[in-house]
C-alpha positions in Angstrom: 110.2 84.6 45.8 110.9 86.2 49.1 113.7 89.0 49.5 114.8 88.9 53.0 116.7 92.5 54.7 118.0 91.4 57.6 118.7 94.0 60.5 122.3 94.9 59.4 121.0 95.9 56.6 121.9 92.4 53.9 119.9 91.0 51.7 118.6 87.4 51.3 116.5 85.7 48.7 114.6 82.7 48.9 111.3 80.8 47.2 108.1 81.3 48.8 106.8 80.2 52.2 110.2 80.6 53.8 109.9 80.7 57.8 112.0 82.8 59.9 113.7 79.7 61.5 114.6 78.9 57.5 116.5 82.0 57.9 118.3 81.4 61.3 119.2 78.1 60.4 121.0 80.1 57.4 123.0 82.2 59.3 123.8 79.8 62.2 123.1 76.7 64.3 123.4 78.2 67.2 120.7 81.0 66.7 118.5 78.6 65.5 118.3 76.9 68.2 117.9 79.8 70.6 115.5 81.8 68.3 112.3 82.9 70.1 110.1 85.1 67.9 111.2 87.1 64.8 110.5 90.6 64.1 108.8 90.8 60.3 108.4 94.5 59.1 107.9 96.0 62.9 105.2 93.1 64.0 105.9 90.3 66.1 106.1 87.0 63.9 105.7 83.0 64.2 109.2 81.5 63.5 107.3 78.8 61.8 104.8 81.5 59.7 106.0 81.8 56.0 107.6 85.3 55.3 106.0 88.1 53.0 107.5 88.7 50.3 108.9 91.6 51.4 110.6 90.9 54.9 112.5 93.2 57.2 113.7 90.6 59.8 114.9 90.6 62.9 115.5 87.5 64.7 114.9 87.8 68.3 116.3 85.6 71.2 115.0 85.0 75.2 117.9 87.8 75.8 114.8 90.3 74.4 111.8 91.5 76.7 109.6 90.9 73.9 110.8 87.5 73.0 110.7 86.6 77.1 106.9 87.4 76.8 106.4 85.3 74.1 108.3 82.6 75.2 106.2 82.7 78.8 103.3 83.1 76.7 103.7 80.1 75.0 104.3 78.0 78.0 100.6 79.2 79.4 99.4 77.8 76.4 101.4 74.2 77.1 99.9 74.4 80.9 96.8 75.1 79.4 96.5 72.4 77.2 97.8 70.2 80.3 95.0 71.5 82.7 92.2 70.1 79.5 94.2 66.6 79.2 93.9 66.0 83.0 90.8 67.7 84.1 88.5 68.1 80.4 85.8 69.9 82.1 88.0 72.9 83.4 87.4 76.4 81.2 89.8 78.0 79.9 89.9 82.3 80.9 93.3 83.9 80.2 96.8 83.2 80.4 99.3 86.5 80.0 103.1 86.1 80.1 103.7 88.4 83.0 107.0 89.7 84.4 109.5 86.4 85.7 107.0 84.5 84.6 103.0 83.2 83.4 99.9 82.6 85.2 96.5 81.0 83.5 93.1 81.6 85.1 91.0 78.6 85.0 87.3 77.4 85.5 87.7 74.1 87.7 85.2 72.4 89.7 87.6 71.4 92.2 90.5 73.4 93.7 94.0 72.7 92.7 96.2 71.8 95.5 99.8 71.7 95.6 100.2 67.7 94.4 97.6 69.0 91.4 100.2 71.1 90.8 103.3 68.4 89.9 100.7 66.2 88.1 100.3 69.8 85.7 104.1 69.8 85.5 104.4 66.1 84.4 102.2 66.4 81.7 103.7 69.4 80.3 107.2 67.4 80.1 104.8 65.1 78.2 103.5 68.2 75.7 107.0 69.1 75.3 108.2 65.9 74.5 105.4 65.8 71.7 106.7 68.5 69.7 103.4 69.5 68.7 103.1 72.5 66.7 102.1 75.9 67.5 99.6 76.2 64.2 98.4 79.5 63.8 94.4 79.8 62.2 92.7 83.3 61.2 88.6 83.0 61.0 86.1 85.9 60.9 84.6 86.8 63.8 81.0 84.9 63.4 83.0 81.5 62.9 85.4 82.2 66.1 81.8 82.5 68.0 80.9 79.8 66.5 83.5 77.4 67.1 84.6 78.7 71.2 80.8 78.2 71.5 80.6 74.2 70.2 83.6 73.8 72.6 82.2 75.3 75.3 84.9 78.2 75.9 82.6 80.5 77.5 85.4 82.7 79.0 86.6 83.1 75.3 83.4 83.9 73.8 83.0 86.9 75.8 86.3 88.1 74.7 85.5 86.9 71.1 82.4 89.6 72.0 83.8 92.3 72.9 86.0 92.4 69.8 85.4 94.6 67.1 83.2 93.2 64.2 86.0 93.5 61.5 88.9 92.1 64.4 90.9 89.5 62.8 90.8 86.5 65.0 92.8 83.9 65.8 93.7 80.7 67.7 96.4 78.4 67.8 96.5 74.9 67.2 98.7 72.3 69.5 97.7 68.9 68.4 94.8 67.3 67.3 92.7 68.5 70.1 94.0 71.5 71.8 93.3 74.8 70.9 93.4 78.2 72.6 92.1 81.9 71.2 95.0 84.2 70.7 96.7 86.8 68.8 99.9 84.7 68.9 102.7 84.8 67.9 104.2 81.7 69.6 107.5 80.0 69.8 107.0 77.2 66.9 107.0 73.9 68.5 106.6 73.0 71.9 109.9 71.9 72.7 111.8 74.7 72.5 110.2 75.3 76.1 113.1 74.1 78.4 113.2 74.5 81.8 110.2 75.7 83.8 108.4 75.2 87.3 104.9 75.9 88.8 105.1 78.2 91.4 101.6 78.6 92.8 97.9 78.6 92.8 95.7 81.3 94.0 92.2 82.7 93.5 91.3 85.4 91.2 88.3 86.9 89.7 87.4 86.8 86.1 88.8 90.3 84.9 89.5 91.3 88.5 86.2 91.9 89.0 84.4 90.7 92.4 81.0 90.6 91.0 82.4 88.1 88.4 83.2 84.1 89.2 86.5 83.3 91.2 88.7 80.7 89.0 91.7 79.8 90.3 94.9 81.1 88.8 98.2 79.0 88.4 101.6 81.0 88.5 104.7 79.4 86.7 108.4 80.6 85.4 110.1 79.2 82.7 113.5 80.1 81.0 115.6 78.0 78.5 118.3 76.8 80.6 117.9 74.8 84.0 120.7 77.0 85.6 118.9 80.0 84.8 115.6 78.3 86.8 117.2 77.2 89.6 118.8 80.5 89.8 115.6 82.6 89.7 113.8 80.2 91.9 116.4 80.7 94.9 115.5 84.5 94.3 111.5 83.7 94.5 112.7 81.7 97.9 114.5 85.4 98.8 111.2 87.2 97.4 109.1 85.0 99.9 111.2 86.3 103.0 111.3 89.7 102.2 107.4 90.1 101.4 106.1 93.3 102.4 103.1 91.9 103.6 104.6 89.1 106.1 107.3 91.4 107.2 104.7 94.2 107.8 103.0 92.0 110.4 105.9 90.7 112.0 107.6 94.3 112.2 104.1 95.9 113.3 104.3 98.4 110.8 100.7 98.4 108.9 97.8 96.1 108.2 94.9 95.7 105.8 91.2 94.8 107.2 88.3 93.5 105.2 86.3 96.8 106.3 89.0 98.8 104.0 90.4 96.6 101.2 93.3 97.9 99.8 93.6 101.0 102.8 96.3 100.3 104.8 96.7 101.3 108.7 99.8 102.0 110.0 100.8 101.2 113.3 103.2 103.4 115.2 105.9 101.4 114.0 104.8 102.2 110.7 104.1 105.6 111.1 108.1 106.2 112.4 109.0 105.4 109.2 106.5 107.4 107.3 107.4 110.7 109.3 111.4 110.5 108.8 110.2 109.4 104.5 108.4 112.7 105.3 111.7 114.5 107.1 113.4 113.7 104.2 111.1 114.5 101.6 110.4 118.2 103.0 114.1 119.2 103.9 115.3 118.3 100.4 112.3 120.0 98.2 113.1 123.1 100.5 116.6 123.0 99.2 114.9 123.1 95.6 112.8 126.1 96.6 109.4 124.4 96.6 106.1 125.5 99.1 104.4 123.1 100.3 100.2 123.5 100.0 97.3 121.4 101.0 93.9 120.9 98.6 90.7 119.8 99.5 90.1 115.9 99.4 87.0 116.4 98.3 85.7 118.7 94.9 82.8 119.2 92.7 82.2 116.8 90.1 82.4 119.6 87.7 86.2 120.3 88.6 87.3 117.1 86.9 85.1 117.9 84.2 86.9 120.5 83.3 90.1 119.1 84.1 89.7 116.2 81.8 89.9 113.8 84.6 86.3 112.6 84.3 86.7 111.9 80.8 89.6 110.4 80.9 89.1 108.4 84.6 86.0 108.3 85.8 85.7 104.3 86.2 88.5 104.8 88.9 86.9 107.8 91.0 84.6 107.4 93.9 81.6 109.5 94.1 79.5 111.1 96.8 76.4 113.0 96.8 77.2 116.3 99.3 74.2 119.0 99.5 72.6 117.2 96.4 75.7 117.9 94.1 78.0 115.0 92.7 81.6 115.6 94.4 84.3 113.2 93.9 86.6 111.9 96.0 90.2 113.4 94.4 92.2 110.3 92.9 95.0 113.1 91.6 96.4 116.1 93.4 96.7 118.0 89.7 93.2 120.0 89.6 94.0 121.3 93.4 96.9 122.9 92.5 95.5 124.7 89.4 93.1 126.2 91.8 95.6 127.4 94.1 97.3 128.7 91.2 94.6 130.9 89.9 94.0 132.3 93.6 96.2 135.2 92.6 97.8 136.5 89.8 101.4 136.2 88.6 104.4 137.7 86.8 107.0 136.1 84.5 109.2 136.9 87.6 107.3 135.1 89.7 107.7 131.7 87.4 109.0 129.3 87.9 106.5 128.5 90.9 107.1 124.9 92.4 104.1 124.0 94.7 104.4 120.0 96.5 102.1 118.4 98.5 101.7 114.8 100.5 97.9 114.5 98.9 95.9 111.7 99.9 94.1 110.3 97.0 91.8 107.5 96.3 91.4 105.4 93.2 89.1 102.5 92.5 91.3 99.4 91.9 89.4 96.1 91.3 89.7 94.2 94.1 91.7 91.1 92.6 94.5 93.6 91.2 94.8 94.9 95.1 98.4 93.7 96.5 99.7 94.9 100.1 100.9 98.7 99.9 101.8 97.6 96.6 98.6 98.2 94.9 96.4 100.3 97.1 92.8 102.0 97.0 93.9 105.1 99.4 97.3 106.5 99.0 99.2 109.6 99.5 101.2 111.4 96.5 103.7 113.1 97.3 102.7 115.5 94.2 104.1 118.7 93.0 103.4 121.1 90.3 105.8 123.5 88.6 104.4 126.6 86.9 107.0 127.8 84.4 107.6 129.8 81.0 108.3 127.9 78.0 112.0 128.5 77.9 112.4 127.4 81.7 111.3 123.3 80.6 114.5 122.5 80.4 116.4 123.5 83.9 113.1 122.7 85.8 113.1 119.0 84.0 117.0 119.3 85.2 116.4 119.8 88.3 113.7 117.4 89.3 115.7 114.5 88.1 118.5 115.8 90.5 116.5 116.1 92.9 115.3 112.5 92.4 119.0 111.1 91.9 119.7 112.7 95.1 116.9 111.0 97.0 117.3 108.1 95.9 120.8 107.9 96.6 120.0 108.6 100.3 118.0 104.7 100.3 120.9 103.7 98.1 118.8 102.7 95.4 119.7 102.0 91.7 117.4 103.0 88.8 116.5 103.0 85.1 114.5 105.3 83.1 112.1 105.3 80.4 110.4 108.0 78.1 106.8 107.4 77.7 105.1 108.7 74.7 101.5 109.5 73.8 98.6 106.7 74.3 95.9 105.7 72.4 93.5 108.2 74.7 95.0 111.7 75.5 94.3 115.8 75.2 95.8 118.1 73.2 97.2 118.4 69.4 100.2 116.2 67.8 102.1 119.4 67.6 101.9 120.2 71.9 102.9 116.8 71.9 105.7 116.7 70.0 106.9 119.9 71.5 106.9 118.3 74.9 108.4 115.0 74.1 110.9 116.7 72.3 111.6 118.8 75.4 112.3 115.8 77.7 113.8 114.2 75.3 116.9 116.8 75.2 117.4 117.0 79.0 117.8 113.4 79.2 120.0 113.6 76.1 121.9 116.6 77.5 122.5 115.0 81.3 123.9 111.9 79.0 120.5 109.3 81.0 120.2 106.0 79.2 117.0 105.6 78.6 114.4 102.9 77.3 111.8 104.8 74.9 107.8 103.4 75.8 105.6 104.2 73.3 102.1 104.8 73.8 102.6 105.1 77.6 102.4 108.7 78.5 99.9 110.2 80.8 96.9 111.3 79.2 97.7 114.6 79.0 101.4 114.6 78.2 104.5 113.1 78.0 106.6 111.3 81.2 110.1 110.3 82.3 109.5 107.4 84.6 112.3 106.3 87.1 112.4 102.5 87.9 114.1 101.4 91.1 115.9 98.2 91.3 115.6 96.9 95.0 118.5 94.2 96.2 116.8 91.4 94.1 116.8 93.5 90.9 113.9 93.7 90.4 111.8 97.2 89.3 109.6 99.4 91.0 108.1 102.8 89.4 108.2 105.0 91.9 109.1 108.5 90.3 107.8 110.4 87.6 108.1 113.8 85.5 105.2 114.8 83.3 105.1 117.9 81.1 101.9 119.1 80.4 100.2 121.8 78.2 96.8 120.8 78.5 95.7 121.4 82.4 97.0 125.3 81.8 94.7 125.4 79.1 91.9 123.9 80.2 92.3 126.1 83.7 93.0 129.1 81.7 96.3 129.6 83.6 97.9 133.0 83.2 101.1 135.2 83.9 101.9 138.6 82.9 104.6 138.6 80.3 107.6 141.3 80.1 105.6 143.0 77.1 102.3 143.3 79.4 100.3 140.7 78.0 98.5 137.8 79.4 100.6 134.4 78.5 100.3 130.5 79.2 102.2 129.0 81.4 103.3 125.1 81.1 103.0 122.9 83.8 105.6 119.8 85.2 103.7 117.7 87.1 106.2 115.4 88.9 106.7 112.6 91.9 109.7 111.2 93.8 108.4 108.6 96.1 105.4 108.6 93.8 102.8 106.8 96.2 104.7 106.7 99.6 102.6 103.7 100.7 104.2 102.1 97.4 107.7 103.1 97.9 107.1 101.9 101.4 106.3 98.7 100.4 110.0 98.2 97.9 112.0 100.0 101.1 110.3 96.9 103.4 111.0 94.4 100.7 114.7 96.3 99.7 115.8 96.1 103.5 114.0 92.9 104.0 112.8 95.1 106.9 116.6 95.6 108.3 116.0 99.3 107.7 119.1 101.7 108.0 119.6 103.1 111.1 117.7 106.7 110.6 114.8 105.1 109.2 114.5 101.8 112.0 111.5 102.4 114.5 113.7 101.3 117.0 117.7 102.2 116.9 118.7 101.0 120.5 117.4 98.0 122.2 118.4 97.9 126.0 118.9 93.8 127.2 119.3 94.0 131.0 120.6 90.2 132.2 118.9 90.9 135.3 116.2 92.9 137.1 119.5 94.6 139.3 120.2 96.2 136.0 116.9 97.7 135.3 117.8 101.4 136.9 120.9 101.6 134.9 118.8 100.5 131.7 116.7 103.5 133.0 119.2 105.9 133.2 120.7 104.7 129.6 117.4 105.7 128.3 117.2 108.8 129.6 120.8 109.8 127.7 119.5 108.1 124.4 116.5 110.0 123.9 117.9 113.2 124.8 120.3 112.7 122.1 117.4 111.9 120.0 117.6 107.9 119.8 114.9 106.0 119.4 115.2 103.5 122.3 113.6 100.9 124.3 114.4 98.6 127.2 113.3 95.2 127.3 112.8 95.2 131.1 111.0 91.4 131.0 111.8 88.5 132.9 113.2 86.7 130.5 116.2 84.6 129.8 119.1 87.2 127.7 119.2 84.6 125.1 115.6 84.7 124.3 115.6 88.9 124.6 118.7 88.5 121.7 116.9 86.6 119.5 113.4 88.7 119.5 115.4 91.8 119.0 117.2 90.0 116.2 113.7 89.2 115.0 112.6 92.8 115.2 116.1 93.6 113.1 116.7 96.4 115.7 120.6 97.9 114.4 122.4 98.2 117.5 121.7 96.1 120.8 123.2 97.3 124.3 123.7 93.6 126.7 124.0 94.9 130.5 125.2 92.8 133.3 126.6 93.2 136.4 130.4 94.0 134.3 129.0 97.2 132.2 127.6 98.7 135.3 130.6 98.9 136.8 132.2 100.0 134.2 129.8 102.3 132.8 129.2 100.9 129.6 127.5 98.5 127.7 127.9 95.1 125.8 127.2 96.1 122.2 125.6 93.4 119.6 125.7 94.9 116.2 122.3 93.3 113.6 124.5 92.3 110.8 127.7 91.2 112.7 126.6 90.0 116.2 128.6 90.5 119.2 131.4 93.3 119.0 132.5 94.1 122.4 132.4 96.3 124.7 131.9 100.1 124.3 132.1 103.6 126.0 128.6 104.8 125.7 129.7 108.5 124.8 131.4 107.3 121.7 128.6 105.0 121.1 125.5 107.5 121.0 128.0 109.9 119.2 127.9 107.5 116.7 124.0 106.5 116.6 123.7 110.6 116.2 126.1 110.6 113.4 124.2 107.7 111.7 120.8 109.0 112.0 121.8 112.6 111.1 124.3 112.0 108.0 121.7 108.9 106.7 123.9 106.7 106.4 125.5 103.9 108.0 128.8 103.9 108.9 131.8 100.9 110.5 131.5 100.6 114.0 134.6 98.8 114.7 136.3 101.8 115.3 134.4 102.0 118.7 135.5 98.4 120.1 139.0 99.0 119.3 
């Protein structure tokens, strides 16, 4: 006998080995046939498992995150048993449900190429088509070894190995003769995967690690109607034009070299847009009352042994060897700014004290996780830190998401946020930590934020609000964060004078808006599809003289731009005007000024607008009046009103 609770709180009874899907087909047809995963007493669950006897259930469709996963997860494990029917000697290595879509790593002795690619496809149809079952098998560890070893799975033997002795293993089952290690669960049978497409191939190191073998990783997306692919797959098409990395060479704004993987140079295109993110960054945290400090790039080893750090992050942190003493390169800004604090001594009325700073930092990434400005090795922060008393948490916390909302709105960026909650590895007692999640918890409550709780995602030394941008393809970036943390002020032994005269501890916010500037760089490029507003573009005004008679004039246009603080450039080659339109087109300058023998006469200019084309004709006072306006509000604003 099983006794069902359902989410809405009714109760069902049935005779043993009763699945989940038993249950959907119960309450309808139509959930049945859309049901992904269940949710038995908190753990993700086979539909096709037999209940407990005791079953909370929640029956979870592709509209969850968690049911997505699993059903992306299960159509890595179709491609992989494709890959064994039409190449047997390839190895299997992973195969994660990823966000939009899957990827498996594989061990083949012959690169995939695009037509290998369809062939995969076809015979997933085929799987499909099968029905086979998704049969779940638990074995103790030594069989597992065992058995991935007789197969010759040596990819999953050295995960098998790295397990814990006592780790329940198991694999799943799809026919007579596949089989794949895995925790599971899985979406039953293998036709309830729909509609899916393999995207790419590409290489990738075993773990991400270059010292380890390159296998060759196959990308795919799946959902469970057509519409809904087709859909997503004009958005990867979108995705592909607005690449950071291809419009980053074609705009001259950075590149990446083999003598610095994953540390980007800018160009001086680049490096425009940098400075007014900078502009922008420093008027509004003086607004807020923050001073802005600089810290060493470089500190003893010891420093981030007290800080925790080393602990904590040592596997990412480069070292050096300075005067015979271990110094690491800084991969936070945090332990710089406890220094400063403890430079001199404070007041309760000197608290709160906000301190920022644009600190470059380096982490050690593996080299196959490395992705444009995306995912970098050198990057600056742009960090601050917010001394405060106890009883200030909850205005400071107010006013850094402010201060965020207002930034962002500046780029005219959406966002979602999420409350991240202690992990596995962290400092500091359950009670600090419940005091500070509690504390974030109420701001957000009290500002009325929606917010998505993530458990076990929290820095390692307190909780965090994260901020996830969604750029013109919805998709999500996190960019900003807001971390409240007891433990640094501790471990720095962090003081202020109290009003009764005694030494007290101060609390700490550490907090970012852009969060890595190369990063938010990198989702601006990709937002704009490098069209950038007109404030942030590295060139505002593009000059086309038809004709080398028109050069002087072009000259003297200049001149008036850049004194009204335009960024401006004349294209004085001899070239056709068509083929100057289309490269500054191509360069998505905003405003383009056509001269010809008409607007010198006249004394003023052709205008060609990026989005719209050709507008007309316009006075040129009205015109730069408008370019300032634009550049100085941030915003871009109708230009009809000057061709009238």
């Amino acid at each position: 006998m099983a006794i069902v609770i359902l989410k809405d709180g009714s109760k069902r009874e049935y005779s043993a080995d009763v699945t989940a899907m038993d249950v959907a087909k119960d309450i309808s047809g139509r959930l049945a046939k859309e049901l992904v995963v269940a949710r038995v007493n908190g753990e993700l669950y086979d539909i096709n498992r037999p209940l407990p006897e005791q079953a909370e259930l929640e029956l979870l469709t592709f509209d969850n995150p968690e049911a997505r996963d699993v059903y992306r997860h299960s159509t890595a494990h179709i491609m992989a048993q494709a890959v064994k029917e039409l190449y047997p000697d390839a190895k299997l290595a992973i195969g994660p449900a990823i966000e939009d879509g899957f990827y498996y790593d594989f061990d083949l002795p012959e690169p995939l190429s695009s037509d290998d690619l369809e062939k995969i496809e076809k015979k997933m149809q085929e799987i499909v088509k099968r029905k086979l079952e998704f049969e779940r098998v638990e074995l103790p560890r030594e069989e597992a070894l065992q058995l991935f070893a007789d197969i010759g799975e040596d990819y999953k033997l050295e995960l098998i190995e790295q397990l814990p002795d006592d780790a329940q293993i198991s694999y799943y089952q799809q026919g007579e003769k596949f089989l794949d290690l895995c925790a599971g669960p899985h979406v039953g049978h293998s036709d309830r995967i729909k509609a899916f497409k393999l995207t790419s191939v590409a290489g990738a190191y075993w773990r991400g690690d270059e010292r380890n073998p390159m296998l060759q990783r196959v990308y795919g997306t799946v959902f469970p109607k057509q519409s809904q692919l087709e859909e997503h797959l004009e958005l990867l098409e979108e995705a592909k034009k607005r690449d950071h990395r291809k419009l980053g060479k074609e705009l001259e704004l950075f590149s990446i070299v083999d003598e610095g993987p994953g540390m980007p140079i800018y160009h001086p295109n680049g490096v425009i847009i940098w400075n007014e993110l900078l502009k922008l960054w420093r008027e509004e945290h003086a607004k807020d009352g923050y001073k802005e400090i600089r810290t060493p790039l470089i500190l003893n080893k010891r420093l981030w042994e007290r800080s925790g750090h080393w602990e904590n992050y040592s596997e990412n942190m480069y070292l050096a060897d300075v005067d015979d003493n271990p110094f690491v390169l800084k991969p936070m800004n945090c332990p710089g700014a406890m220094l400063y604090y403890l430079n001199s001594h404070h007041s309760y009325r000197d608290l709160p004290l906000r301190t920022a700073e644009l600190g470059l930092v380096h982490r050690h990434e593996l080299s196959g996780a490395l992705h444009g400005l995306m995912r970098v090795r050198a990057f600056t922060q742009d960090d601050a830190h917010i001394f405060m008393l106890t009883e200030q948490i909850h205005s400071e916390v107010g006013k850094v998401i402010d201060l965020v909302d207002r930034m962002y709105k500046v780029f005219g960026l959406e966002y979602t946020v999420e409350l991240s909650t202690r992990p596995e590895k962290s400092m500091g007692t359950e009670e600090q930590w419940e005091t500070a999640t509690n504390a974030l918890l109420q701001v957000l409550k009290d500002k009325g934020i929606d917010y998505k709780l993530n458990p076990g995602d929290g820095a390692f030394y307190g909780p965090k609000i994260d901020f996830h941008i969604l750029d013109c393809l919805k998709r999500t970036w996190q960019c900003a964060t807001i971390q409240l943390d007891f433990q640094l002020p501790e471990r720095f032994d962090l003081t202020y004078t109290g009003e009764d005269g005694q030494k007290h501890r101060p609390v700490t916010i550490h907090r970012v808006v852009y969060g890595a500037i190369d990063r938010f760089l990198g989702v601006l490029i990709e937002h704009f599809g490098g069209a950038f507003p007109t404030w942030l573009a590295p060139v505002q005004v593009k000059l086309l003289p038809i004709a080398d008679r028109h050069h002087q004039y072009c000259a003297d246009l200049v001149r008036r731009l850049e004194a009204a603080g335009v960024r401006v450039v004349s294209d004085d080659r001899n070239e056709k005007i068509g083929y100057k339109i289309r490269q500054a087109q191509n360069e998505k300058v905003p405003y383009m000024l056509i001269i010809g023998d008409k607007e010198v006469e006249a004394g003023s200019a052709s205008l060609r607008v990026r989005e719209q084309g050709d507008v007309g004709s316009v006075q040129l006072d009205a015109f730069i009046a408008h370019v300032q306006t634009e550049i100085n509000t941030r915003q871009n604003l109708d230009i009809s009103q000057l061709t009238r």
